[in-house]
C-alpha positions in Angstrom: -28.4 -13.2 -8.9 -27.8 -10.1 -6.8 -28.1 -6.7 -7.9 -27.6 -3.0 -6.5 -27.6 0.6 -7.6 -25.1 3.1 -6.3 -27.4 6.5 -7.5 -27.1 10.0 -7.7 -23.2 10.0 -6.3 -20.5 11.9 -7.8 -18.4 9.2 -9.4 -14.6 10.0 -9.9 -12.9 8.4 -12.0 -10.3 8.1 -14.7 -9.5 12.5 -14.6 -13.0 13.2 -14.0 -16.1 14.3 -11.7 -19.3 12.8 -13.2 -22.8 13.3 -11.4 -24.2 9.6 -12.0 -25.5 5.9 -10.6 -23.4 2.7 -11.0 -25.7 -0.8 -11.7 -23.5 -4.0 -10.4 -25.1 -7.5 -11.0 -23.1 -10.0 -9.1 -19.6 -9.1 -9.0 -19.4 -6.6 -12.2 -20.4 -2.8 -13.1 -23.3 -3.6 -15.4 -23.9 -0.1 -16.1 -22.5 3.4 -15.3 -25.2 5.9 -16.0 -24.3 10.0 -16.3 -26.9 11.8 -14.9 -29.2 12.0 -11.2 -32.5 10.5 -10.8 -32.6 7.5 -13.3 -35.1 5.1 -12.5 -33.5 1.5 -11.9 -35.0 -2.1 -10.9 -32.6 -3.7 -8.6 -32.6 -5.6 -5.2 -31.0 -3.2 -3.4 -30.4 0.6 -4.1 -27.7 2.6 -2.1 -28.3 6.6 -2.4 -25.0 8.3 -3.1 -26.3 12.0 -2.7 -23.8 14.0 -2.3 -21.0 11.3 -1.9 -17.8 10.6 -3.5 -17.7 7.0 -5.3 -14.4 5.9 -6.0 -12.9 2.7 -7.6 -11.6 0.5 -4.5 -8.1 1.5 -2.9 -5.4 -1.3 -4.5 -2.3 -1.3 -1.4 0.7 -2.6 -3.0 2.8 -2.8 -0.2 1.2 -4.3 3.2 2.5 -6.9 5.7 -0.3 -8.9 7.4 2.0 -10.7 10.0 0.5 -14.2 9.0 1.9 -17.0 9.5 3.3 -16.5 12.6 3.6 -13.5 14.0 -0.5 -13.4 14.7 0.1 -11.6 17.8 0.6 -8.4 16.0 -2.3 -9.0 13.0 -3.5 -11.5 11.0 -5.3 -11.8 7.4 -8.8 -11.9 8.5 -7.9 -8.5 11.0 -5.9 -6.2 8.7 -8.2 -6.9 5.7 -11.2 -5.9 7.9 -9.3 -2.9 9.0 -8.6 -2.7 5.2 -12.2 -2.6 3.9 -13.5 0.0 6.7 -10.7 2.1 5.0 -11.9 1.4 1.1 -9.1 -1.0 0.8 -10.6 -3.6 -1.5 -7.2 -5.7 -2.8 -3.6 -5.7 -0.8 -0.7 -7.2 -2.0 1.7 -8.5 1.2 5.1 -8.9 1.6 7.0 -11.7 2.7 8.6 -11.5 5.7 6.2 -13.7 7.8 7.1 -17.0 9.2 8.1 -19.1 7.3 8.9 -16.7 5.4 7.4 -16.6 1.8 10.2 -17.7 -0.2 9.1 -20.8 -1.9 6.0 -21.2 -4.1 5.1 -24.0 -1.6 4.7 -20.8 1.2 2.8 -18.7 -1.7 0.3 -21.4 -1.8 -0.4 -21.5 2.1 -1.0 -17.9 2.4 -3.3 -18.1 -0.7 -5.4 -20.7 1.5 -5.3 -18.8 4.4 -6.8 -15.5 2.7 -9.1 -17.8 0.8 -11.0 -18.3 3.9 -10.3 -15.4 5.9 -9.8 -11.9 4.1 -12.5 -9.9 3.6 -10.3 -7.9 0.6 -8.6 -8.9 -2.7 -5.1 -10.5 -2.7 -2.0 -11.0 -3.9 1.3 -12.0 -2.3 5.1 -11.4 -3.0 7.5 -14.5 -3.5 10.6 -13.2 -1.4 14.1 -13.3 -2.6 16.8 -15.1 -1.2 20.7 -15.3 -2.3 19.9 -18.8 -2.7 15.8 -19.5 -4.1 16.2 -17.9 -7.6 15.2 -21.7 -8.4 11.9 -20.9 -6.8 11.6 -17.2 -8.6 11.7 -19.0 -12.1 8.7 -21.4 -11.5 6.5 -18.1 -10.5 3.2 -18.0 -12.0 3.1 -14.5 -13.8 -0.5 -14.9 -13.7 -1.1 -15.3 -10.4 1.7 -13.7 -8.0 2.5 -9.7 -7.8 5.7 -9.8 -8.2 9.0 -10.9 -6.5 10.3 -8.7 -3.3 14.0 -7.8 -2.9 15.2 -6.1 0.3 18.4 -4.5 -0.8 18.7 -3.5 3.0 18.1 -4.7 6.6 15.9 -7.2 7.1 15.0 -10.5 8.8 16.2 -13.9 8.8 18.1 -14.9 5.3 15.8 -12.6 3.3 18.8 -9.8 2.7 19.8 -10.1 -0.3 24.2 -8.6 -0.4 25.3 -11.2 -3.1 26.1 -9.4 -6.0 25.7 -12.5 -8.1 22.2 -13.5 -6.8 20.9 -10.1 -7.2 21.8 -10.4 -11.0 20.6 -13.6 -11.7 17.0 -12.2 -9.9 16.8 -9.1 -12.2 17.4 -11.1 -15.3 15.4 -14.4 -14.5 12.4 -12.7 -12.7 9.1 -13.6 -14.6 7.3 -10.8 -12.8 8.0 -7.3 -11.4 10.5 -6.6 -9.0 10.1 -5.0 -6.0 12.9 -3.4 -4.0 13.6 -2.0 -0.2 16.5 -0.2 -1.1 18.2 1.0 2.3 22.3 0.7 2.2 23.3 -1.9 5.2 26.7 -0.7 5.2 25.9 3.2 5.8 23.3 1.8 8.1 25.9 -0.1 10.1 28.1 2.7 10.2 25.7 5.7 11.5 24.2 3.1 13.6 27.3 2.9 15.5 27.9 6.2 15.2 24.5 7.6 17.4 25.4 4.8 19.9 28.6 6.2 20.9 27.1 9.6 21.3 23.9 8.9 22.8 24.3 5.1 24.2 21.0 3.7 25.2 19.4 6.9 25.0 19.6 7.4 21.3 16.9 10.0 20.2 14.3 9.0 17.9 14.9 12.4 15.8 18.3 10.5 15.2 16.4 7.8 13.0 16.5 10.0 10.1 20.2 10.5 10.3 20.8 6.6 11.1 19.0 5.3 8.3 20.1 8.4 6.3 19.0 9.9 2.5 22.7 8.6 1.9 21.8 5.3 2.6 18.2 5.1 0.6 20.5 6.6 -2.7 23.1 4.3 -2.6 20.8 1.2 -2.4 17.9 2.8 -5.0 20.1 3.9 -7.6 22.0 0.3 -7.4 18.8 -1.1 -8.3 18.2 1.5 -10.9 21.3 0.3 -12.6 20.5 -3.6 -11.9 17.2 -3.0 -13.9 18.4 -0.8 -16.7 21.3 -3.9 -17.2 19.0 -6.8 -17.4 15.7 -4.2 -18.8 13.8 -5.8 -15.6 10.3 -4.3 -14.5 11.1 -2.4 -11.0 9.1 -0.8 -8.7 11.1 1.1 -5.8 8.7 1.1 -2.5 8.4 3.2 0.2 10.7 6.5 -1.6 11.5 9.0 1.3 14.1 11.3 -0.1 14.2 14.1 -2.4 17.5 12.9 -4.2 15.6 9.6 -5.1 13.4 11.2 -7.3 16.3 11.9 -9.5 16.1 8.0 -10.0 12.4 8.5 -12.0 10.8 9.4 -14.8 7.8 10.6 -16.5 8.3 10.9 -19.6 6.6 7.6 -20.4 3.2 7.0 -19.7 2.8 4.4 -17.2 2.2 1.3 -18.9 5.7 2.1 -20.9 7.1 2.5 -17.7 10.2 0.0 -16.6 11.2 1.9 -13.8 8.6 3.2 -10.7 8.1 4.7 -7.8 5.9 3.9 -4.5 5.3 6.9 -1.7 3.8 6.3 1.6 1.7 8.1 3.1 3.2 8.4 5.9 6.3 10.0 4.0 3.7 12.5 2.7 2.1 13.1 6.1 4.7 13.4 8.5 8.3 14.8 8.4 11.2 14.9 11.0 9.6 17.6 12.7 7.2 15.1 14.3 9.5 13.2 15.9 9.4 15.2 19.6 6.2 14.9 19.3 5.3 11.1 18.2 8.8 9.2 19.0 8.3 5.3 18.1 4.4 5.6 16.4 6.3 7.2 13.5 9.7 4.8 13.7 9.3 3.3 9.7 12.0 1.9 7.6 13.2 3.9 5.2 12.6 7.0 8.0 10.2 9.4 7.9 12.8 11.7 6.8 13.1 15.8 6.6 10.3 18.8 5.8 12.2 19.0 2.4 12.1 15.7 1.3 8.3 15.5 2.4 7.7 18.6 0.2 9.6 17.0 -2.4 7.9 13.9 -2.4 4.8 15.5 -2.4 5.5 17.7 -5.2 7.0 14.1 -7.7 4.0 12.6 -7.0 2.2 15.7 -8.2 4.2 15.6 -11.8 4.3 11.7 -12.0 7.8 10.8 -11.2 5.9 8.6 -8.3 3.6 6.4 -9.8 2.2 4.9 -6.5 0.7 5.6 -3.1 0.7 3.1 -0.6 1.0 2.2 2.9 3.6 -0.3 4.1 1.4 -1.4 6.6 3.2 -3.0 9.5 1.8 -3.3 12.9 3.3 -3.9 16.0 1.8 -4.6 19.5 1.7 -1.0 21.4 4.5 -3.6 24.2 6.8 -3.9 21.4 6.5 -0.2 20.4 6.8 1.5 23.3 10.8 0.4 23.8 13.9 2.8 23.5 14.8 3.5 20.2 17.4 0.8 19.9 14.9 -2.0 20.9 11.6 -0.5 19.0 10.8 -2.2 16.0 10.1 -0.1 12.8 6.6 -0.1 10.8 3.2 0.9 12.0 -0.7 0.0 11.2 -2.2 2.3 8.1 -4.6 0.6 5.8 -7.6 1.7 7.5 -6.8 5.6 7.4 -4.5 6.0 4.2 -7.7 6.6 1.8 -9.0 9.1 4.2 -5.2 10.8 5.3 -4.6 11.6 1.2 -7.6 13.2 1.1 -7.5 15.3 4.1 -4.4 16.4 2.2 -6.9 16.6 -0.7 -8.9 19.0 1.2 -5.4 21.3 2.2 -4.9 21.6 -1.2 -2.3 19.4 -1.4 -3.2 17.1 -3.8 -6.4 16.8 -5.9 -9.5 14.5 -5.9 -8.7 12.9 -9.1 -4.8 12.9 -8.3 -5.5 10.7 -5.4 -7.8 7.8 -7.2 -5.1 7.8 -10.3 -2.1 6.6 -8.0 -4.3 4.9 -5.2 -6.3 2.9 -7.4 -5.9 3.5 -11.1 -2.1 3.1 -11.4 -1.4 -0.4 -8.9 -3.8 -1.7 -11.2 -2.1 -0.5 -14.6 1.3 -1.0 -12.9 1.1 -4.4 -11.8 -1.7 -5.4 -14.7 -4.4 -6.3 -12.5 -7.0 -8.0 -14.2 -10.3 -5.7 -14.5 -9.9 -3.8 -11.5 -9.0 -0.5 -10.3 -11.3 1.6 -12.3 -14.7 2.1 -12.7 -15.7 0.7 -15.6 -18.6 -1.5 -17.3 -17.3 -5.3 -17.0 -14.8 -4.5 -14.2 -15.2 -6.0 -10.8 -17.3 -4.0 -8.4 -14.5 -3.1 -6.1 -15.9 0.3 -5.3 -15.6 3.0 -2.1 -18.7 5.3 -1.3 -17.0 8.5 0.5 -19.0 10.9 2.9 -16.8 14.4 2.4 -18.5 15.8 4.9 -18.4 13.6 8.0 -16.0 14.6 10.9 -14.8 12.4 12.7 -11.9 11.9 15.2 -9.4 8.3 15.3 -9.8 7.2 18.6 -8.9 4.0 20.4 -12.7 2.6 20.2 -12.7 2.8 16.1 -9.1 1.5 15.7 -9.5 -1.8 14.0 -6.3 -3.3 13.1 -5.5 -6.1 15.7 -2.4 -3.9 17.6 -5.2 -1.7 18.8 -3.3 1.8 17.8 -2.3 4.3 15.2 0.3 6.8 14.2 -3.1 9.1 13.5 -4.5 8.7 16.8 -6.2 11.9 17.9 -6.5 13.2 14.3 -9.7 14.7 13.2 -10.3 14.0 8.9 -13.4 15.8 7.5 -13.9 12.5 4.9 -15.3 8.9 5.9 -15.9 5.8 4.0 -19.7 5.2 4.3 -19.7 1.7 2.2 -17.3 -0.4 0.7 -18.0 -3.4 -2.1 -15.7 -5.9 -2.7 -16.4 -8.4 -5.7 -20.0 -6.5 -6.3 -21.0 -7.3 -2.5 -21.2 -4.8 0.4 -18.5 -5.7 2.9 -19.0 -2.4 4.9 -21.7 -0.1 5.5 -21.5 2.6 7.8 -19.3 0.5 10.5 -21.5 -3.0 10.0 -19.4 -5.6 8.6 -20.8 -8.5 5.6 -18.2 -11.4 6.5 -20.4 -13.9 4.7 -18.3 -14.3 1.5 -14.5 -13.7 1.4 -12.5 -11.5 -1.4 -10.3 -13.8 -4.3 -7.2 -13.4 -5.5 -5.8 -11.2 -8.1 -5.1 -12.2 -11.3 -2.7 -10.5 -13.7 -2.6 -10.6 -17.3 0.7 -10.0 -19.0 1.9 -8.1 -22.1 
């Protein structure tokens, strides 16, 4: 039986700054106890003057590369990465290979992070025109949801049939979640930039290519899909200000059938940073104007986005550094996303308490995460302890996702994570890693 006290830190939490001590016994909060200097008896006690302590970071959106594309990241690297960030559960997305479109695939990967990641998981069952079959034997319990790309992607995992796409909305067990990029209007600009520019195309022209058209016309078909067949749907990675036209928040969350993800990258950067940052900032959807930045900042703010996440996706710096054309999309963030929000935090951009609710609170009230995602007697000590006051620069030596780089490279944040617990243990402290015990898998309950 283990035991530790997190005292004297200034615990934020569900709309509030409390001056208090936490009391974990195993993997659960025991005790959360307002006030500084109360005497406890435990095995180990971790002194939180003048720190932030946050519920853990739950990442809704990452992809892991595992199985089979190891050479850009694996489980065991991106959840490591994921933990020195205060990432302490990830759900990942399927396009890996095989790719995870049977329950037979779920399985594996569940086996694989059994004995490697050092976070909490969950893993999306990816939609096929042809494996609703597979959708309908989902475990509600036990997987995230389903993922539909409603745009490009790899291998078989676009889904254009019409009639598929219904069937999946109206048989889905779980939440569905949709990359909604139009292929069509994709196709079409595509060629469009290669007659003007060739080989040479810009990549200030991504923007244009995969266009705020393109992101509408796929989003708001899945808007009407869901409001058909009254299906759960969660729209990732938003980048446009006409998107948030698709939301609401008039409900409260847990009403909610309709949501919205944001990236931080679509928060941090905007077009203006393509000169500067060319292929480190090439996502799908596209990092996309200054107004639609401000605007997505600015939903988030009133609650038409319900989510922040990352949409981590790491490449090797060989793969990246290619002409536009030949550069892949998606780029490494799970170690800095905690620590980029509140930078922003600190520029006034968002606030403390705005931060945990959609990092932390609202995946775990969104996707009904079992006892996680709050701080909370009972609830699994999945908890972040947060220097505000400890510059620091990214550089190449403290990069640790597998690819070896970031977007943020260079940046200096005024924040860092000091500890990390996942499951009541201490995975991190101040850049010393606990690999002893691995995380579990999420469980969901179901109203």
């Amino acid at each position: 039986m283990s035991t530790i006290a997190i005292q004297n830190a200034t615990i934020i939490n569900e709309g509030k700054h409390t001056l208090g001590s936490v009391i974990i016994r195993n993997s659960y909060i025991e005790r959360v106890i307002i006030g500084t200097d109360t005497p406890v008896e435990t095995e180990r006690v971790i002194d939180g003057s003048g720190k932030f302590l946050l519920p853990g970071v739950i990442d809704d959106q990452v992809h892991f590369r595992e199985p089979g594309l190891t050479h850009k990241g694996n489980i065991y690297t991106e959840s490591k990465a994921a933990v020195a960030g205060g990432v302490t559960s990830f759900m990942e997305m399927p396009n890996t290979n095989p790719q995870t479109t049977t329950i037979e695939a779920l399985e594996e990967k569940h086996r694989i992070a059994g004995e490697t990641s050092l976070a909490n998981y969950s893993f999306y069952l990816g939609a096929t025109n042809d494996n609703i079959d597979e959708i309908t034997k989902i475990n509600p319990h036990r997987v995230c949801g389903v993922k539909v790309f409603m745009g490009s992607s790899t291998g078989n995992m676009l889904v254009d049939n019409p009639t598929s796409l219904e069937q999946i909305f109206k048989a889905s067990p779980v939440l569905i979640a949709t990359h909604c990029e139009d292929e069509e209007t994709i196709k079409r600009n595509s060629k469009e930039f290669a007659n003007r520019y060739g080989s040479s195309i810009p990549f200030s022209c991504h923007p244009l290519i995969r266009s705020a058209e393109a992101c509408y016309l796929s989003s708001s078909l899945a808007v009407r899909m869901a409001k058909k067949f009254d299906a759960r749907l969660h729209l990732l990675h938003l980048s446009t200000a006409k998107e948030m036209e698709l939301l609401s928040n008039a409900l409260p969350l847990s009403k909610k059938k309709i949501t919205g993800e944001v990236c931080v990258h679509h928060l941090w950067f905007n077009d203006k940073d393509y000169d500067e940052l060319e292929w480190r900032i090439k996502w799908n959807p596209a990092v996309k104007m200054a107004s639609d930045q401000k605007a997505l900042q600015e939903a988030l703010r009133n609650n038409l986005l319900d989510v922040v996440a990352t949409d981590h996706a790491p490449h090797t710096l060989a793969e990246k550094r290619n002409p536009y054309s030949s550069c892949p999309s998606g780029g490494p963030l799970v170690q800095h996303s905690l620590i980029a929000m509140l930078e922003m935090v600190s520029k006034g951009v968002f606030t403390l308490e705005m931060v945990v609710d959609k990092m932390c609170h609202s995946p775990a009230e969104l996707f009904r995460v079992e006892k996680r995602g709050f701080i909370r007697e009972g609830y699994f000590a999945d908890l972040v302890l947060v220097n505000p006051n400890s510059k620091w620069k990214v550089t190449p030596e403290n990069i640790l996702y597998k690819c070896g780089w970031s977007p943020l490279e260079g940046e200096t944040f005024g924040a860092q994570v000091t500890h990390t617990l996942v499951n009541g243990r201490v995975v991190y402290d101040n850049g010393v890693f606990d690999e002893s015990v691995k995380g579990s898998a999420l469980e969901f309950y179901q109203q």
